[in-house]
N, C-alpha and C positions, 0 to 999 in steps of 0.2 A: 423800895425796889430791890436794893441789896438783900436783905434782908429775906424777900420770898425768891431771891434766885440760890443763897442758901438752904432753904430748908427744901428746894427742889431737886437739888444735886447730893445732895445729902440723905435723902429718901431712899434707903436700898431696898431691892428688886425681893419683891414676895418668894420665900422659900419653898421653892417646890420638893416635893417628895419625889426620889428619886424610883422607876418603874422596877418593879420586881424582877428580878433575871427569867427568860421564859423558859420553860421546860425543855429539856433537851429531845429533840425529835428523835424516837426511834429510828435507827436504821430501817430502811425497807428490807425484809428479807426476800429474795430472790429463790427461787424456785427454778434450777432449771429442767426444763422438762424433759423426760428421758428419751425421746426422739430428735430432741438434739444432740442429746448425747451420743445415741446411738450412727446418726447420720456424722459426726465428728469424728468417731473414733475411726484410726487408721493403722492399728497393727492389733493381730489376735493378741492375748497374755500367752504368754511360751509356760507350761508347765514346769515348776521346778523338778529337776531331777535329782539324786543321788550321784553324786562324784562317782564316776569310774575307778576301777580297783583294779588291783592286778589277781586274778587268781588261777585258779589250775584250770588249763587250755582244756576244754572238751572237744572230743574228735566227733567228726561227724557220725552218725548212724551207720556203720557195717564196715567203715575203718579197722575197729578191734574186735575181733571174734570175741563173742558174746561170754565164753567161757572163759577169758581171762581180761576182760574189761579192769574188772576191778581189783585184781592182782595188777595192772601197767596203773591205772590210777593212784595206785598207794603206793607206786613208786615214788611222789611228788610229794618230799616234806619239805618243801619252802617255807619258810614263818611269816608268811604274806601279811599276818598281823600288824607283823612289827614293819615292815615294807610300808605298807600303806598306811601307817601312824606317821611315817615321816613326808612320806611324796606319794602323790599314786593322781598324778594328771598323765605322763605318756604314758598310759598302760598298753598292752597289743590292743590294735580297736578288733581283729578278725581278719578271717580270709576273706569273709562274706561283702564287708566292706573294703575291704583293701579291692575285691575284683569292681566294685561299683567304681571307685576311682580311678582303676585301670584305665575306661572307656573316656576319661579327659583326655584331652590332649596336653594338656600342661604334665599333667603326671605318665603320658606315654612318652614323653619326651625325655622323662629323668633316667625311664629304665633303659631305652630302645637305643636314644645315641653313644652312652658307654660301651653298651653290649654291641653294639654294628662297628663301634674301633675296635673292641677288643679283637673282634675275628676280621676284620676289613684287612690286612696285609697279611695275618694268618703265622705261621711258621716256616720254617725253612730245615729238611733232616740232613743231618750231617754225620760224617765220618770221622772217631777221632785215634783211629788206629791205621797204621801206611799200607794195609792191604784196602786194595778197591774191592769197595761196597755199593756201588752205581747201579748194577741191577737191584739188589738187594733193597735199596731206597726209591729206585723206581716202583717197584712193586709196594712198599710201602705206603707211598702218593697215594696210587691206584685203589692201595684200600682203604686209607682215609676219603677218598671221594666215592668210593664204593656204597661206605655206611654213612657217610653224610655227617661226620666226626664236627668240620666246621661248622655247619649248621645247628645241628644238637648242640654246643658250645654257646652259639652267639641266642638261640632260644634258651636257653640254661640260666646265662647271663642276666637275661630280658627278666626270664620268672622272678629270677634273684631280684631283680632291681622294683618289681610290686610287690611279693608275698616276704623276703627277707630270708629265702631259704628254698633252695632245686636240688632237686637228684634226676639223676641219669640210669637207668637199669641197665646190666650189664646181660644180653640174651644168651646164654650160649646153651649148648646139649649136656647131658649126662654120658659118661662113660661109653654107657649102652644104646645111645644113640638118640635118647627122648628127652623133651625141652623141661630144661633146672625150673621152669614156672607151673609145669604141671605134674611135680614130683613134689610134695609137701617136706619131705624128710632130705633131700640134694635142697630145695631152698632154703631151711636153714641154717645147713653148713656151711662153713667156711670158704670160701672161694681163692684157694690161692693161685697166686703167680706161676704154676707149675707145667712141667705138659704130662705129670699124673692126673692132674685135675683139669686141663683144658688142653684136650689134646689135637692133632692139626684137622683144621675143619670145621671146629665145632662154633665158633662164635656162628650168632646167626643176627647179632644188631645192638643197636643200644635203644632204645625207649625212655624217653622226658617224661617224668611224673613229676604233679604241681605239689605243693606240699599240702594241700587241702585232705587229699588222699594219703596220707602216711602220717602214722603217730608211733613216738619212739616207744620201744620197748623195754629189754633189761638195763639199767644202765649204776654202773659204782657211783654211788652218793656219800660213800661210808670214809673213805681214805684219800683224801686230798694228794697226798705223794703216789698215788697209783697212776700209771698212763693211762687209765681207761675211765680217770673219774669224769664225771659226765660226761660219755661218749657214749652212745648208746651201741651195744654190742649187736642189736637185732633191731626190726623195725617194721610196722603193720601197715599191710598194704591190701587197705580194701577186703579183710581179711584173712589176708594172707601173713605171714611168718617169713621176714624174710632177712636173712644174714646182710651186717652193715655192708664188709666187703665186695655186696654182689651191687651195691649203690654208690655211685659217685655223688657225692654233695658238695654243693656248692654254698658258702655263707661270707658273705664279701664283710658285713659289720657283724660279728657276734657281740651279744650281750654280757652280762655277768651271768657268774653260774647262779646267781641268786634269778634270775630271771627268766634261765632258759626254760625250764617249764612252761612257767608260763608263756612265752614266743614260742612254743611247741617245738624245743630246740634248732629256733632259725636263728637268725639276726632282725637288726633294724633296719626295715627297707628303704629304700630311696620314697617310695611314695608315704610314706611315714614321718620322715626326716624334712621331705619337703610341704608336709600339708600347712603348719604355722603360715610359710610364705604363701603360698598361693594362695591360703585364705585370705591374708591380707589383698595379694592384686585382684581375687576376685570382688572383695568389699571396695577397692577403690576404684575398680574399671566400672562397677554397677551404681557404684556416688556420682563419678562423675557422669555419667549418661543420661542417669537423673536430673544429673542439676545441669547440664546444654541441652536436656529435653526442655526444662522449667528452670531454664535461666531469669525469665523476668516473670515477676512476683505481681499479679495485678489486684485490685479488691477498691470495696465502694465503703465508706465509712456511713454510715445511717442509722437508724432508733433501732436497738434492740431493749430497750426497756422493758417491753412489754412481752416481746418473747422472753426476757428472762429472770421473768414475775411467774412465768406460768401461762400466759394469756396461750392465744389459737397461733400458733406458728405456721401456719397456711398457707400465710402470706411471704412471709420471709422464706418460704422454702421458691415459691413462685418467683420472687425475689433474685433470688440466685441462679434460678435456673434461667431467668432472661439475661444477665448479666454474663454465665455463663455461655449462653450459646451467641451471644452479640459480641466477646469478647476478642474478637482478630480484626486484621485490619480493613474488612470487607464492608464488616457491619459497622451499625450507628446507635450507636448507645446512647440513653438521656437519662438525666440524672434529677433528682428534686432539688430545687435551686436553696430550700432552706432545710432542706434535713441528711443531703446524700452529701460527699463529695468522692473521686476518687482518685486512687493514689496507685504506685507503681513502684517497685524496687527489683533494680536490673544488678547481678550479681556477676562482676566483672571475672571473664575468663581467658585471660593472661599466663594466667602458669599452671593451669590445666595438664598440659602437655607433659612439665616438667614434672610434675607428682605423680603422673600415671606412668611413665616410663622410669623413675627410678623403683615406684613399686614392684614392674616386672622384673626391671633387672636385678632386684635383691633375690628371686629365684634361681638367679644363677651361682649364686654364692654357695648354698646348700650343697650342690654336686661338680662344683668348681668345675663346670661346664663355658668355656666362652663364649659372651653375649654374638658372637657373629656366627656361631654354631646352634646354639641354645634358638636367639630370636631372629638371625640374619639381620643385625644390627653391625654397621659398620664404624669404626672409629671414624672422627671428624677431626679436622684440623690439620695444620700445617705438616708433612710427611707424617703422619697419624699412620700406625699398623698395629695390627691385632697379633704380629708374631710370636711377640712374645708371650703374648697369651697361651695362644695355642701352643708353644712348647712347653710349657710348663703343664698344661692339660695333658698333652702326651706322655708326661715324667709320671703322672699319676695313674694313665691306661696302662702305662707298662708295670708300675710297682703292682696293679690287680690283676695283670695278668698272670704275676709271676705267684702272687697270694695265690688267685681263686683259681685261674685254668691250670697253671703250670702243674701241682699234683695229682691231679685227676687226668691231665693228657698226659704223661707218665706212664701211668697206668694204662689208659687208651692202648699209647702204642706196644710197652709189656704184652698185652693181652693180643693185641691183631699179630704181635710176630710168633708168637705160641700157635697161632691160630694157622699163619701163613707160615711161618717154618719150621715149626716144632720145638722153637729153643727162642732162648731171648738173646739178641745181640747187643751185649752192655757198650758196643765200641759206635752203634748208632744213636746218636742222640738228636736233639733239635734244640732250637732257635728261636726266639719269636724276630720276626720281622720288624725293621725300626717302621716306626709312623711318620714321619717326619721327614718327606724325601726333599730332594735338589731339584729346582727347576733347571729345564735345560741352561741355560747358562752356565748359572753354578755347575751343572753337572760338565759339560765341557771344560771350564775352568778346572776343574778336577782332574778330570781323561787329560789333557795338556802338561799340567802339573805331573801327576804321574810319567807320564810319557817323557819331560824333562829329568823327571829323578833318574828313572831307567836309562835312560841315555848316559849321564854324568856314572851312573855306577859299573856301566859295560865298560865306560872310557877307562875307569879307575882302574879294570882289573877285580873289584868288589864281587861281580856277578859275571857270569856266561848271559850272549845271546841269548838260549834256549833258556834261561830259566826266566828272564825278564819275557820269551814267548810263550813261556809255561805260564808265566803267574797274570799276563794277558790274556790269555785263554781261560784261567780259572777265576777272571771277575766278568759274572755276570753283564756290569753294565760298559764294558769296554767298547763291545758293540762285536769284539772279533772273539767272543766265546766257543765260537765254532769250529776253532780252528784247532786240528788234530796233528799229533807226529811232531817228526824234525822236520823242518824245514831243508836240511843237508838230504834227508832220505827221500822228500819230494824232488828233489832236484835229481839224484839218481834214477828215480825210475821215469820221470822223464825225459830223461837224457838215454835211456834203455830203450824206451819208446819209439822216440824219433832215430834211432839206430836202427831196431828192427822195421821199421816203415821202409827206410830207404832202400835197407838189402831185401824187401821185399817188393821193390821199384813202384814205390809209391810216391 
């Protein structure tokens, strides 16, 4: 019995042959059918283009008399070559685009708020010689609001801050009494400051031309130590020929001389300077709108096997479109309990807010405009004020006013006293006005102060009465500006008055 319970357990197990490895199954290839592709795709392909270059500014058709086109063209040996072998993404994009941009409002805002401080408090003409000149600068007022001087300025300003570059034309008559615009030979000379050459009467206005219309003329390229190197001595206007002197220009950022040509001798404008930003707040104001239109992400998980073998996509297209239009909260959706299921991804919007408004506010960096001015955004927090802001905005109205308006109204006024009085009076000058007033408060706080100095310095023996009544009389904001004479000789002739009343038994 032992015996056969050994040879039983001892018996090992028949040797099976091990199965051959089975062939590796083909991948299925998939095939997807072009109508789905077609129905998938969600943005055209953007054509490549050619990087932008800087080259020589072409003026529009009838800018340059046809007979010296190309004498002013070959004025322009810039080695653009070598320019755009190192950089050439800012190049000028155009007028044509620069006016398309104008119509934003983000970019009417970079040129239009500058240009409305510069002229909003305006100037002030003053006297810096002891004879009175009070008529004299009244009449001068008169004819700055006459020709609309302010206005021409603060549109001047505006052009400058889209195109990178305004002129003003200077209207007056010829000698013999016919307008400098329709004598070809008086427009391209010279215009000086003189009353040979602008004698009284003859202005007759200034005229704003956009720089679209004007391309420069003769200009020194040759001698760097020259004052006239690129300056352009003359300038095309519509075909016309017309001496620099008879245009005031305005160019608040110029270029290098490597570039002017190409910028058609302007500058960099504000709506140039600022397109980078707004592009950005335009692409994130349009992301985010996007994604709180399609915050939540819905879809049904089910066989596409067979649509994307190739098979009849018919179905799946029907598919989507029930899903689709049952997808709100109204309808009743049903799913196939073994092939569908669906699912939902809600895209949390939290700091939405906080990424769209530092996008805008980075626009105001560009034209060191204050966001309370810029977007009517006011500072938050605990005695939170924007003052400081704004004075430093102000620091830089006045440094451009003194850059771009200050030499061309100069001239302005040169020219209208030729015009009003035959001669120029070097002892009248002006002012610009500060930006930056006192609110009543402060401003009493001030009148008080003062009024306390005066007082301590009459006591002193330091001043006379009448000169602390002179020098209250001579500030504007004292309130008692009005007040004329001594006060000693008011008192006599009313005391003369009431004299004669009585002996006249009154």
């Amino acid at each position: 019995m032992i015996a056969l319970l050994k040879r039983l357990f001892s018996r090992r197990p028949a040797q099976v042959a091990p199965e051959p490895p089975k062939p590796k199954q083909e991948a299925k290839r998939r095939r997807i059918k072009a109508e789905i592709l077609a129905w998938a795709a969600r943005k055209e392909k953007v054509r490549e283009e050619e990087p932008a270059k800087f080259e020589t500014y072409e003026p529009f058709p009838g800018v340059v008399p046809e007979g010296e086109k190309a004498a002013a063209m070959a004025m322009d040996a810039t080695p653009y070559d070598h320019i755009n072998a190192v950089y050439s993404e800012n190049h000028f994009p155009g007028y044509q685009y620069l006016s398309m941009l104008a119509q934003l409002p983000e970019y009417r805002k970079f040129a239009t708020i500058p240009a409305e401080d510069m002229t909003r408090e305006w100037i002030r003409l003053r006297s810096t010689g002891d004879d009175d000149k009070a008529e004299r600068i009244k009449q001068l007022n008169d004819a700055l609001e006459r020709y609309k001087v302010r206005e021409l300025f603060q549109q001047a300003a505006e052009t400058e801050g889209f195109f990178g570059r305004a002129q003003i034309y200077i209207d007056v008559t010829t000698p013999n009494g016919a307008r400098a615009m329709d004598d070809p030979g008086e427009l391209e000379s010279p215009l000086f400051r003189s009353d040979k050459k602008i004698s009284k009467g003859s202005l007759k206005g200034f005229v704003l031309v956009e720089p679209v219309w004007t391309y420069p003329g003769a200009y020194n390229a040759n001698n760097p130590l020259a004052q006239d190197y690129y300056r352009p001595s003359k300038w095309y206007v519509m075909g016309k020929t017309v001496h620099a002197s008879r245009l005031l220009t305005f160019v608040r950022h110029p270029v290098p001389d490597l570039l002017k040509a190409s910028y058609n001798f302007g500058g960099v404008s504000m709506t140039q300077m600022a397109q980078p930003y707004v592009n950005n707040w335009v692409r994130t104001r349009d992301s985010i709108s996007d994604l709180v239109h399609s915050f939540s992400t819905s879809g049904v998980k089910t066989d596409l096997d067979e649509v994307l073998q190739g098979g009849d996509a018919a179905g799946f297209f029907d598919r989507m479109e029930l899903f689709t239009r049952l997808r709100d909260n109204k309808g009743l959706m049903a799913l196939n309990n073994e092939t569908e299921d669906f699912f939902q991804f809600n895209t949390p919007l939290g700091t939405l807010d906080v990424l769209q408004s530092q996008s805008q506010e980075h626009m105001a960096m560009v034209a060191g405009i204050p966001l309370v001015k810029l977007l009517g955004v006011t500072p938050s927090g605990l005695n939170a004020s924007s003052d400081g802001e704004i004075q430093v905005y102000y620091d830089g109205i006045r440094g451009a006013q003194e850059k771009m308006l200050g030499p061309n109204l100069r001239r302005v006024l040169d020219i209208i006293q030729l015009s009003e009085f035959g001669e120029i009076d070097e002892e009248i000058t002006f002012e610009f006005e500060p930006l930056y007033g006192l609110d009543e408060t402060e401003a009493a706080t001030v009148r008080k102060t003062d009024a306390e100095t005066g007082q301590l310095l009459i006591q002193s023996g330091a001043i006379s009465p009448e000169e602390e009544r002179a020098r209250v009389a001579a500030d504007p904001q004292s309130g008692y500006d009005s007040l004329e004479g001594d006060p000693d000789e008011d008192e006599e002739i009313d005391q003369g008055t009431n004299l004669a009343a009585v002996e006249g038994g009154e």
